[in-house]
N, C-alpha and C positions, 0 to 999 in steps of 0.2 A: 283159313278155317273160320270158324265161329259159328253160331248156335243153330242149328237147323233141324226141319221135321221134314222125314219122309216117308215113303207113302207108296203100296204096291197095287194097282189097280187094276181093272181089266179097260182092255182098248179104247172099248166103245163102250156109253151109256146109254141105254134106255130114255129114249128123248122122253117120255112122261116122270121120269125118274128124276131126268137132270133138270128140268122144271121144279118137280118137289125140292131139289137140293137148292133150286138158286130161292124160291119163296119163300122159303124158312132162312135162309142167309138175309133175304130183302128184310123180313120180320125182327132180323137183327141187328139191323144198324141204326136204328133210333138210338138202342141201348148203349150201341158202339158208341156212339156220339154222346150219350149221358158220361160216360165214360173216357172221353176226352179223345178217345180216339178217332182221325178222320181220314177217309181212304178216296185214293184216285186213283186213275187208270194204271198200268203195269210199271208206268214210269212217276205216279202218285200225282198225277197232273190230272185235273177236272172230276171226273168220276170214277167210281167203277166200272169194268164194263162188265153189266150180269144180263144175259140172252139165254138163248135156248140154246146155243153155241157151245159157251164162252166165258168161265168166270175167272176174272182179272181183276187185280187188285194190288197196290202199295201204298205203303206209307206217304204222307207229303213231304219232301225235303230230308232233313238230317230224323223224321220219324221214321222212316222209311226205308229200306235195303234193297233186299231184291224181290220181282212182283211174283205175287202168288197166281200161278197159271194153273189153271184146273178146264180143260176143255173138255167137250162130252166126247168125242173124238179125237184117241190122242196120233198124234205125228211118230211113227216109229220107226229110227232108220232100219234100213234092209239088211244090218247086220245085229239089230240087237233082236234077243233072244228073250221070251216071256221067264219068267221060273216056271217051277215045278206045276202049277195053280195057271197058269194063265197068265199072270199076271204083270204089269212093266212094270219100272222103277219111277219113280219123283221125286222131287224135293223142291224143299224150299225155305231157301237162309233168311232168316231174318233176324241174326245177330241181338236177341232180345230186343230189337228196338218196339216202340210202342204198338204198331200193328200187328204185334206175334200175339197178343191174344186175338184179334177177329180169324188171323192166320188159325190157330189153334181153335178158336169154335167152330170155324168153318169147312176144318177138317172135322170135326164131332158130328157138324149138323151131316155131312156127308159119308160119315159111317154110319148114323143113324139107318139113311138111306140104303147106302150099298151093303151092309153087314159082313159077309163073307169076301165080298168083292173087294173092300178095299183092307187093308191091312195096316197100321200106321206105327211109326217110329220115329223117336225123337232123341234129341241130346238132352232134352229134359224128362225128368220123374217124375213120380206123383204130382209132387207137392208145384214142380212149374205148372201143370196145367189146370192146381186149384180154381182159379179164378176164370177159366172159360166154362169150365163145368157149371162154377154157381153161375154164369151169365145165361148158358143153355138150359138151369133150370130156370130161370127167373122165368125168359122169354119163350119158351118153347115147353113151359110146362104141362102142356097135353102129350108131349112124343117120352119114350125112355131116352135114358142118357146111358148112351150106349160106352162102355168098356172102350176107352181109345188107344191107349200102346199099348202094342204085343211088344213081346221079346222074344 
């Protein structure tokens, strides 16, 4: 076990949507980096990968757990079933290590986007996802900061 957020989405994104989600992620990682945190590929090696695809991300090293995979097109086996909404399942642990906040605005900046479409759920409360909140106000203060965990 350990700390994890997840996330009820639909399939497939809207390619001008899932460009909006990865440019306001892009917008946020100066701040990330002010902020001590720094992120690489799925396995926290070199970079991020953010496309039109494709957003992949982890910690480097012992910052790091497991990568935050958000594709615009998700991979569904042939036996799992949407809910009620449409929607599949996600997650993504990251053991409060240091990357759980970009994890955690990167899910805001993408409910911003998606609204109804994504849905999101965590092992944390309010008060863990204080500080992604005030990062998405700092940097993205032209968008609202959208309501992030349902119950």
């Amino acid at each position: 076990m350990g700390y994890t957020h997840y996330w009820y989405r639909t399939k497939e994104i809207d390619a001008n949507t899932f460009v909006k989600i990865k440019m306001d992620f892009e917008r946020m990682l100066p701040a990330l980096t002010e902020e001590g945190i720094t992120l690489g590929n799925g396995y926290g090696i070199g970079f991020p990968i953010l496309n039109g695809e494709t957003i992949l991300f982890n910690g480097p090293g012992a910052q790091g757990y497991e990568g935050m995979n958000f594709p615009r097109v998700m991979t569904v086996h042939p036996d799992e079933m949407p809910n009620e909404k449409g929607h599949h399942f996600e997650f993504c642990k990251t053991n409060r290590r240091p990357y759980d906040l970009a994890v955690a605005v990167f899910l805001l900046i993408a409910k911003h986007h998606l609204q109804d479409d994504l849905i999101i759920r965590s092992d944390g409360g309010k008060r863990d996802w204080k500080a992604a909140e005030q990062l998405y106000q700092r940097v993205l203060k032209d968008t609202i900061l959208p309501s992030a965990i349902e119950k």
